[in-house]
Residue, then its C-alpha position, 0 to 999 in steps of 0.5 A: x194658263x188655261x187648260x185648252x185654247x176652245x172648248x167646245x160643247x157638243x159634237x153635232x155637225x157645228x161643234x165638230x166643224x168648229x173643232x176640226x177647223x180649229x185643230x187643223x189651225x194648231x188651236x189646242x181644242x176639247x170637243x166634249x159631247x152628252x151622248x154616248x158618242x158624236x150623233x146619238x143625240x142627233x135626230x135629224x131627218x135628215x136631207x144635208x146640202x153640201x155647200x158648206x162642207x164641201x168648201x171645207x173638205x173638197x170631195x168629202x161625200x167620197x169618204x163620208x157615210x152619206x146615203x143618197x144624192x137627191x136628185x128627186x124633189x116633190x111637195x104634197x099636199x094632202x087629204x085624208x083620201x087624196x095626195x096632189x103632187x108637185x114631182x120634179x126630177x132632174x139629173x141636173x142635180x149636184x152636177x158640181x159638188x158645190x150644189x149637191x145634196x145628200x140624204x144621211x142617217x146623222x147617227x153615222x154622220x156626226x160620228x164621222x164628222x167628229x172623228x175628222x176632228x180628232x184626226x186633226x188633233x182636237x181632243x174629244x170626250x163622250x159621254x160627259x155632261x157639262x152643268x154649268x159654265x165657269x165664270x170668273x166675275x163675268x167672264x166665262x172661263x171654262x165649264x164645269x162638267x160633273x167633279x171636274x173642271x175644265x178651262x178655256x179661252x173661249x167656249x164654243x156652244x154647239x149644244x141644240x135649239x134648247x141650250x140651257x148653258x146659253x139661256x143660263x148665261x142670258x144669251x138665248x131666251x127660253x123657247x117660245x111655243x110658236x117659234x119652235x116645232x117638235x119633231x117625231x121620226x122614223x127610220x123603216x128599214x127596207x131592201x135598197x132594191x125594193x127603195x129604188x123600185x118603189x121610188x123610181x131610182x138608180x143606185x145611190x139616187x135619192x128623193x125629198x118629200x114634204x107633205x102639207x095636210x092631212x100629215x098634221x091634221x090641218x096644224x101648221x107643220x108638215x110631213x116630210x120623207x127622205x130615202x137612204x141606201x136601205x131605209x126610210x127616214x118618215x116623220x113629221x114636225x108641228x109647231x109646238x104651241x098647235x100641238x098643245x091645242x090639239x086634241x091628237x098626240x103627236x104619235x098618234x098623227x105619225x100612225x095615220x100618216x103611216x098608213x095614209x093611202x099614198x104613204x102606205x104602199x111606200x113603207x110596205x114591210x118595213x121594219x123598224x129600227x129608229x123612233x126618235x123625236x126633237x125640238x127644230x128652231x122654227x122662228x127664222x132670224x126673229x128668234x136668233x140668240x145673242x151669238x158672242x158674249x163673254x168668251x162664249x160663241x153660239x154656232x148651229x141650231x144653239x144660235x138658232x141658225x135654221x131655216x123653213x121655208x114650207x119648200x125647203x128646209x135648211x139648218x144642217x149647211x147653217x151649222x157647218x158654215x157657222x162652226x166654220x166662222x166660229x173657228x176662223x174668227x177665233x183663229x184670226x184672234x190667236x194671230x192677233x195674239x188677243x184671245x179675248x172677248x173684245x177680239x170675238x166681236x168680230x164674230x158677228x160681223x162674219x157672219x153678216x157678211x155669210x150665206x146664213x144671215x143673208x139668207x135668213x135676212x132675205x126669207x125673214x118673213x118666211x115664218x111668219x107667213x108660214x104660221x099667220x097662213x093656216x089655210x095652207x094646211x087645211x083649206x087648200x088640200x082640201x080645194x085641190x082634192x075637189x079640183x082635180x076629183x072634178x077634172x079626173x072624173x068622168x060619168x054619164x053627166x054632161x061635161x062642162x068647161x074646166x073653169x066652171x068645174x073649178x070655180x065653186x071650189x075656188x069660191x068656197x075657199x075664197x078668191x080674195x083669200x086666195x089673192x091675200x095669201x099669194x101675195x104674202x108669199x110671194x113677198x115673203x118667199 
């Protein structure tokens, strides 16, 4: 008899889904994590979109260390002297709670979310670092995690985009440069007063912001900003085959960033108190792994379930959702009274018919019209600062007509560039 039902590795949101679902279902489950405790490894932004959640825990931002309700959305494109702006805000947000996203600090909210999971009787243990997976013939078994030996049913891998138990058991590829970007934040510790007056919020709203640009000097990748109760969390994300080209580390691009004009002012007396850096799975549905061999099931950032779509970015919601039908599929299994590989199939199939592969179905040429469309980065910044200098400028010349002030900028840029790439994205987004 096997020592657990599930074992699952990593307590990140996926695994503590998959473990709290699990344990409410009866399924003796060990939720094992590397760092410290749930969220230390966590480096997230980060801006969480509560749908999945909150089908699982109705009212759960009632009792979870969430920061703030986004109800601010703006994207920026920048130069090094200039910021255009497309700021929308709207009380509209997250009426239900259905809708509803919130900014957090994943170091406090992984830790709650894995405490739910021992409340409801999953076993967890931290830090404890699992080597390998234990196999008997072709079948996974359990893990192995230091001098001791751990078995299971079924193993649940929740353990990031660089799962090396994943890879090792041929499920997942190793990284390809353009199908992941590295990531570097910060968390700047400020009055939550001084946040609302800076940013123009009430108590408890908050704001998204992403950057095109300047930010990652022209290189596919973006800035991004997201306001906590009594922080800011600032950072940046460039696909790593551009950073390898490029004659800039990454550190030294998030100080320009810093103290770009338009940033500057916003982090103003800032202390900081988290640096941090991550892989993000970039690829979209092109770079999914293989989700269910062997008694095992990938779920979260491990199967490579995120999403960017330059306007938004979704992974955190993917892994919840996929923790969930990781739990439901094998909780259907045990009512079957078949714990094996061939009743795990069905994995899959869920999770076809869920919002994460639909959606990532419908955008599955998000990436590559993100990485093939570089003028995004570096020639368009640079057209709308002319733009709009042009428009806002006024001296003692004689004025001309809007459209003649716009056009040699346009030209310059190239109009059939411009239709080419238009086109694109609407195909594509």
């Amino acid at each position: 008899m096997a020592d657990y039902e599930v074992i699952i590795v990593g307590a990140g949101l996926a695994g503590s889904t998959a473990a709290y679902c699990l344990a409410k279902a009866g399924v003796s489950v060990l939720l094992l994590e590397r760092g410290d405790a749930a969220g230390t490894k966590n480096m997230t932004g980060g801006r969480f979109y509560a749908h999945s959640l909150e089908r699982i825990m109705p009212g759960f931002a009632e009792k979870a260390p969430v920061e703030r309700k986004v109800l601010r959305e703006t994207i920026s494109m920048m130069t090094e002297e200039s910021c255009f702006s497309i700021d929308f805000n709207s009380q509209k947000f997250g009426k239900d709670n259905g809708s509803a996203s919130y900014t957090v600090l994943r170091g406090k909210f992984d830790a709650w979310l894995a405490e739910q999971a021992e409340e409801a009787g999953a076993d967890f243990v931290a830090p404890t670092h699992v080597d390998r997976l234990l196999m008997e013939g072709d079948k996974v078994i359990g893990v192995v995690a230091g001098d001791e030996t751990l078995t299971a049913d079924v193993v649940i891998l929740a353990d990031g985009v660089n799962s090396l138990l994943a890879q090792q058991l041929g499920m997942k590829k190793e990284l390809a440069p353009n199908q992941v970007g590295v990531g570097v934040k910060e968390v700047l510790e400020l009055p939550p007063q001084v946040i609302n007056d800076r940013f123009g919020l009430n108590d408890n709203e908050g704001t998204a912001r992403l950057f095109v640009g300047e930010p990652t000097n022209g290189m596919v990748g973006g800035g991004f900003l997201y306001t906590n109760k009594d922080s800011i969390s600032l950072g940046l994300v460039v696909t790593v085959d551009q950073m390898m080209k490029s004659p800039e580390r990454l550190p030294d691009l998030m100080e320009k960033f810093k103290n770009h004009p338009a940033i500057a002012p916003l982090v103003k007396d800032a202390k900081l108190v988290e640096y941090s850096a991550h892989l993000v799975p970039e690829g979209g549905i092109h770079m999914l792994a293989t989700v269910q061999k062997n008694n095992v099931l990938l779920v979260g950032d491990a199967a490579g379930f995120c999403l960017n779509l330059g306007y938004t970015i979704r992974g955190m919601d993917y892994a919840i959702a996929s923790g969930e039908i990781a739990a439901q599929t094998i909780i259907d299994a045990k009512e079957k009274g078949a714990l094996s590989d061939a009743s795990f199939t069905a994995y899959k199939s869920n999770l076809e018919q869920s919002v994460i592969l639909r959606d990532m179905q419908t955008y599955r040429n998000a990436p590559g019209f993100i990485e093939h469309t570089p003028r995004m980065f570096n020639e368009y910044p640079n057209m709308i600062e002319e733009i709009f200098q042009s428009l806002f400028t006024v001296n003692d010349q004689p004025a001309v007509l809007a459209m003649k002030k716009f056009m040699p900028y346009v030209k310059r840029a190239g109009l059939l560039n411009l239709a080419k790439d238009a086109w694109k994205g609407v195909k594509a987004l």
